[in-house]
C-alpha positions as CSV (number, residue, x, y, z in Angstrom):
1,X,0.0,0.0,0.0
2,X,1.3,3.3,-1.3
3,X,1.8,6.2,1.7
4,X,3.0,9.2,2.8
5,X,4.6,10.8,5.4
6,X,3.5,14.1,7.3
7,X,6.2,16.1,9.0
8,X,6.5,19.3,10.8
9,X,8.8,20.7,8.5
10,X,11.9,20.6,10.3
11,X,15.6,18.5,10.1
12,X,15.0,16.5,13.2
13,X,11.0,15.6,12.2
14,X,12.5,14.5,8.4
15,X,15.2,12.4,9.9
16,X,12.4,10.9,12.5
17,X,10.6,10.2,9.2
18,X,13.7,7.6,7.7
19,X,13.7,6.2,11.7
20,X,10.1,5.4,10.5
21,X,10.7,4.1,7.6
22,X,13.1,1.8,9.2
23,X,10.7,0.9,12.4
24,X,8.1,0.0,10.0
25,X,9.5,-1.7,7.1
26,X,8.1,0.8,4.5
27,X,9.3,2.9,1.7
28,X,6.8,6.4,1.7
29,X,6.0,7.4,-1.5
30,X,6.2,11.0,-0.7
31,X,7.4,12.8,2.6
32,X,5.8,16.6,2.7
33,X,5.7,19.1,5.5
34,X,2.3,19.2,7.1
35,X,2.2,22.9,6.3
36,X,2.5,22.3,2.8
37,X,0.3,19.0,2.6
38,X,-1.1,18.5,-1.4
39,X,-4.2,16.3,-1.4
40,X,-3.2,12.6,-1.7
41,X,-5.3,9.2,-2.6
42,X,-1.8,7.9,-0.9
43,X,-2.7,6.9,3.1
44,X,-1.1,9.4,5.5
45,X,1.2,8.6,8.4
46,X,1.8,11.5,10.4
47,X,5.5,11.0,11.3
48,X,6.0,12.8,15.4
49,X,8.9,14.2,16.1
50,X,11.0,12.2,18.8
51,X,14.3,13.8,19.1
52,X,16.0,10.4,20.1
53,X,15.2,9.2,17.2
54,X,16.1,11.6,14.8
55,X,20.0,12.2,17.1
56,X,20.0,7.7,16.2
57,X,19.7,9.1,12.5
58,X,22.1,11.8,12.9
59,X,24.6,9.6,14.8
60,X,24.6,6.9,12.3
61,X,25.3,9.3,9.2
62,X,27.8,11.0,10.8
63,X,29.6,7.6,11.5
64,X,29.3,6.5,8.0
65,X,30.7,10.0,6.6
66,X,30.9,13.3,7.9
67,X,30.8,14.3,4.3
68,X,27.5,12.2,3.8
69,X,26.1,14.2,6.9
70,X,27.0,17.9,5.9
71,X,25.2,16.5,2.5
72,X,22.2,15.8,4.2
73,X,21.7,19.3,6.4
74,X,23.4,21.1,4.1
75,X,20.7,19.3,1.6
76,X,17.7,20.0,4.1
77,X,18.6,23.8,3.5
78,X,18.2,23.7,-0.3
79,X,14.9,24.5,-3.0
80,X,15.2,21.4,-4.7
81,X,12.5,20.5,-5.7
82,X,11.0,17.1,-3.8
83,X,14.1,17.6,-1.7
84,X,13.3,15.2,1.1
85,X,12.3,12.1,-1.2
86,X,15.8,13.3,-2.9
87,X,17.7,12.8,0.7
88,X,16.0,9.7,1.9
89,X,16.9,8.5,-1.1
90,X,20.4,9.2,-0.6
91,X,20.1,8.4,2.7
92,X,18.5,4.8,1.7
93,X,21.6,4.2,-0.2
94,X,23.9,5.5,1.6
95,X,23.3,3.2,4.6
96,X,22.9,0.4,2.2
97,X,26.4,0.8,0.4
98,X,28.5,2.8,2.8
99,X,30.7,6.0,2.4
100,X,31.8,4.6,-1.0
101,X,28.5,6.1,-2.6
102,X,30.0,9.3,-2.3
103,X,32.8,8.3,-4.7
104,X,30.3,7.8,-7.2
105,X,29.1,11.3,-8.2
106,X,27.7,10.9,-11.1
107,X,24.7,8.2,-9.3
108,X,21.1,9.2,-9.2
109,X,21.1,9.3,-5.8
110,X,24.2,11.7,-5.3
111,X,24.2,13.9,-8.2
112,X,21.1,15.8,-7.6
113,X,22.1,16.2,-4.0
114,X,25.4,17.7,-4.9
115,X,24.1,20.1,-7.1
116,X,21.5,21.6,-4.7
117,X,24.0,22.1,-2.0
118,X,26.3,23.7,-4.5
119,X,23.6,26.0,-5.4
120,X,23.2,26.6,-1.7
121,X,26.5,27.0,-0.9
122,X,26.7,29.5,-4.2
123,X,23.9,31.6,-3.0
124,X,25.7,31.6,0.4
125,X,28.8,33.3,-0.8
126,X,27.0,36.0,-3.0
127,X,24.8,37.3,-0.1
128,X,28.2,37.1,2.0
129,X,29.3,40.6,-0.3
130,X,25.6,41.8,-1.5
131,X,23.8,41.9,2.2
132,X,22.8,45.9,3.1
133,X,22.7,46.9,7.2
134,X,21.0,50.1,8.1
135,X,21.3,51.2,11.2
136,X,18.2,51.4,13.4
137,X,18.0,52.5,16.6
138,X,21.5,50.7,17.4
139,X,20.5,47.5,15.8
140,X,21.9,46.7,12.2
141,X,19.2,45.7,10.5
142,X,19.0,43.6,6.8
143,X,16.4,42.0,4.5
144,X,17.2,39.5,1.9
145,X,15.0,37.5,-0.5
146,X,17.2,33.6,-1.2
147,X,15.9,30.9,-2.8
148,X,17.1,28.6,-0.3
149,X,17.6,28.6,3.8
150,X,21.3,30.6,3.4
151,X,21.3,32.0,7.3
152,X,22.7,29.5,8.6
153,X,25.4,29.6,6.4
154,X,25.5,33.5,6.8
155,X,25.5,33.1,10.3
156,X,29.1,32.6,11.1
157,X,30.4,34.9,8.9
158,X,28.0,37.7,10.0
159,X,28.8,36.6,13.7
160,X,32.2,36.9,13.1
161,X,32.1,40.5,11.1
162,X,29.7,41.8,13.5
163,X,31.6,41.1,16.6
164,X,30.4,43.3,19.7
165,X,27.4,44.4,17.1
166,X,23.6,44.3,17.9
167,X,22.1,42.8,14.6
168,X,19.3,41.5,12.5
169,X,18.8,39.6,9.1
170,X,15.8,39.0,7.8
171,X,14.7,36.3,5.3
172,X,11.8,37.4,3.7
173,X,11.5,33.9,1.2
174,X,11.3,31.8,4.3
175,X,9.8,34.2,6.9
176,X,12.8,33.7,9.0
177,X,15.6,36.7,10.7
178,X,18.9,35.5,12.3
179,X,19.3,37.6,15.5
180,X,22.7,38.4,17.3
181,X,23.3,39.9,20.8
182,X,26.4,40.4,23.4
183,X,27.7,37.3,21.5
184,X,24.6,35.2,21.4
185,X,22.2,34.3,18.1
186,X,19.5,32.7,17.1
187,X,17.6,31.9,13.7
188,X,13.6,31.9,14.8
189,X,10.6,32.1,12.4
190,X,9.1,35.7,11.6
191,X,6.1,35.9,9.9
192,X,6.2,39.2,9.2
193,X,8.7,42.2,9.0
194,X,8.7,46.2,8.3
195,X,12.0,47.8,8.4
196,X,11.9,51.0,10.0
197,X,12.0,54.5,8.3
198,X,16.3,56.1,8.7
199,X,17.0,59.0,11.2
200,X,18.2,61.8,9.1
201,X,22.2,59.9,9.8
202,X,21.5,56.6,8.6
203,X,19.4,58.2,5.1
204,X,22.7,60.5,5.1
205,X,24.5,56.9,5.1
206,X,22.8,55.7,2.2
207,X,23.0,58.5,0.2
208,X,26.3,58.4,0.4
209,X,26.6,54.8,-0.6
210,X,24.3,55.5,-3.6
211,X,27.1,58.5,-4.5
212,X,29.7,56.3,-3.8
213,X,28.4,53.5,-6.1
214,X,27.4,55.9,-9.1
215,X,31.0,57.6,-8.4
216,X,33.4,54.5,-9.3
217,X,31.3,53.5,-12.2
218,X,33.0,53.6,-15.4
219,X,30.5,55.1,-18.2
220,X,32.5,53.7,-21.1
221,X,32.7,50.6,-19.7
222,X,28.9,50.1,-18.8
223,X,28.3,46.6,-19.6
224,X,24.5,45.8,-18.1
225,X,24.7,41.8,-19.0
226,X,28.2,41.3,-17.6
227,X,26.6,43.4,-14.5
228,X,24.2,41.1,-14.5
229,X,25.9,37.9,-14.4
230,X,28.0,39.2,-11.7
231,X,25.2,40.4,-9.5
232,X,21.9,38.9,-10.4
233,X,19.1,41.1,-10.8
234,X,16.8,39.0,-8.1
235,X,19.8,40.6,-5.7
236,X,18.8,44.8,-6.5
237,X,15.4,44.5,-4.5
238,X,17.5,44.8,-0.9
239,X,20.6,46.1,-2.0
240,X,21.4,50.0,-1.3
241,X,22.3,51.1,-4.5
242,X,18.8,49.8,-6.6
243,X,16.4,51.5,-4.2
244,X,14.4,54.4,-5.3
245,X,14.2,58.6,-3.8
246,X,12.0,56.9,-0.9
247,X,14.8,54.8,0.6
248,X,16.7,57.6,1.0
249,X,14.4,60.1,2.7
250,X,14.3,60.3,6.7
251,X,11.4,59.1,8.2
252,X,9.4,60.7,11.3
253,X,10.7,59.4,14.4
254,X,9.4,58.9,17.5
255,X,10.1,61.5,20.6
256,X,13.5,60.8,21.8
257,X,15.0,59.3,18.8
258,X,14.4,55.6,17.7
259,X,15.0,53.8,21.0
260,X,17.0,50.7,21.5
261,X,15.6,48.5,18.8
262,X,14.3,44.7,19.0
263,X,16.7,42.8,21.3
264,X,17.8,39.3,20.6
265,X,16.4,36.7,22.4
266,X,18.4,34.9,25.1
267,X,20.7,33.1,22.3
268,X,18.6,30.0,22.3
269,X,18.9,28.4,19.0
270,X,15.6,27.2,17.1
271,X,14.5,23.8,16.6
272,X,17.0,21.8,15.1
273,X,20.5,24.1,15.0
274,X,23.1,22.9,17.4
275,X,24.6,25.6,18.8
276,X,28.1,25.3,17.5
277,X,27.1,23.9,13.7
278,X,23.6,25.7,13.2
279,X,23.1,23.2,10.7
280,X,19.5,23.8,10.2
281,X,16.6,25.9,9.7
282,X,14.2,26.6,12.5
283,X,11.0,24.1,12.7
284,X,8.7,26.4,10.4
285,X,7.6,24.8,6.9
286,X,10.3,26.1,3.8
């Protein structure tokens, strides 16, 4: 009998759903996040998340191959398309044939894998250089629009360049803002988000940026495609330099100036990122 499994969306519930598959001898014809369930003919078995089970999982991979285990978060992270039939099927044949799979990179089951976290890891790097901070209220304060899960690969590098800094980066694709304070972070699902209007110094910032950006540019050598392949165009909508008059205009503040911002939480990590790794996205539905 054909089924599927019904997850909550996040890295430890998908690994609980191969523990499953394992406990009850069956191969699920589709495994979906229960936020994003399709209708189905197939019979449903809503997988709970048990986070023994899924640490058995984790344990196991990472014995096989560390390799095989950044494969499989980094994977989790990714917009493939049925992404977590295309890691339990890794997975399925990874624990079947051992580390040596990953030798063969050209199989079904690796190939596809590969080339999602490459386009991950790609993405990553980009943003690394094409992220915009405005200062508000104290708190550096970002938006950016990826195709796949990239803060908790930002996360360290933004950690690291930000050192001693109050800030915030918000993913508006997958309604979630990484959040760092007195050396502390967190990556926690946000539904919603409105940057602030700038005091009068931080639109004096960005005009300047804007100057500084038109400044350099070398009219003769204006060459929009090479621009483009350089700097996608999917990029402009949160970068500085694209934004229209209104970005740069001072908004009306409140009495007293802007006040100390939004405050990080207490550094508790969400659902599924170890501390040290952040491996994962929090618990809310891609």
């Amino acid at each position: 009998m054909e089924i599927l499994y019904s997850y909550d969306g996040s890295l430890p519930g998908f690994l609980c759903c191969v523990f499953d598959s394992y406990l009850y001898h069956e191969t699920p014809a589709d495994i979906q996040s229960a936020g994003a369930l399709e209708p189905t003919l197939f019979s449903v078995r809503e997988v709970v998340t048990d986070e023994g089970h899924a640490q058995r999982v984790k344990t196991k991979l990472a014995e096989l191959s560390p390799r095989a285990w950044e494969l499989v978060w980094k994977g989790f992270l990714t917009c493939a398309d049925q992404r977590e039939m295309m890691l339990y099927r890794f997975i399925r044949r990874l624990l079947r044939e051992g580390p040596s799979l990953l030798r063969r990179l050209t199989a079904d089951e690796v190939l596809p894998l590969t080339k999602a976290v490459q386009h991950l890891e790609s993405e990553a790097h980009l943003l690394k250089g094409f992220v915009r901070f405005s200062d508000l209220g104290g708190v550096l304060t970002g938006e950016i629009r990826p195709k796949n899960r990239v803060l908790p690969l930002l996360r360290p590098h933004f950690c690291a360049r930000c050192q001693g800094e109050r800030f915030l980066l918000y993913d508006r694709s997958h309604h979630e803002v990484l959040l760092s304070q007195d050396g502390k972070w967190c990556i926690s699902p946000l539904e919603e988000f409105t940057m602030a209007a700038p005091d009068e110094t931080e639109a004096n910032f960005r005009r300047l940026w804007k100057r500084f950006y038109d400044t350099i540019a070398i009219e003769e050598r204006y060459n929009p495609k090479t621009r483009r392949t350089h700097m996608p165009m999917r990029y402009w909508e949160t970068m500085t330099e694209f934004q229209d008059a209104s970005f740069f205009t001072p908004g009306p503040q409140t009495p007293g100036g802007a006040g100390p911002g939004p405050a990080a939480p207490d550094g508790i990590p969400a659902p599924g990122i170890p501390t040290e790794s952040g491996p994962s996205g929090p618990g809310s539905a891609p």
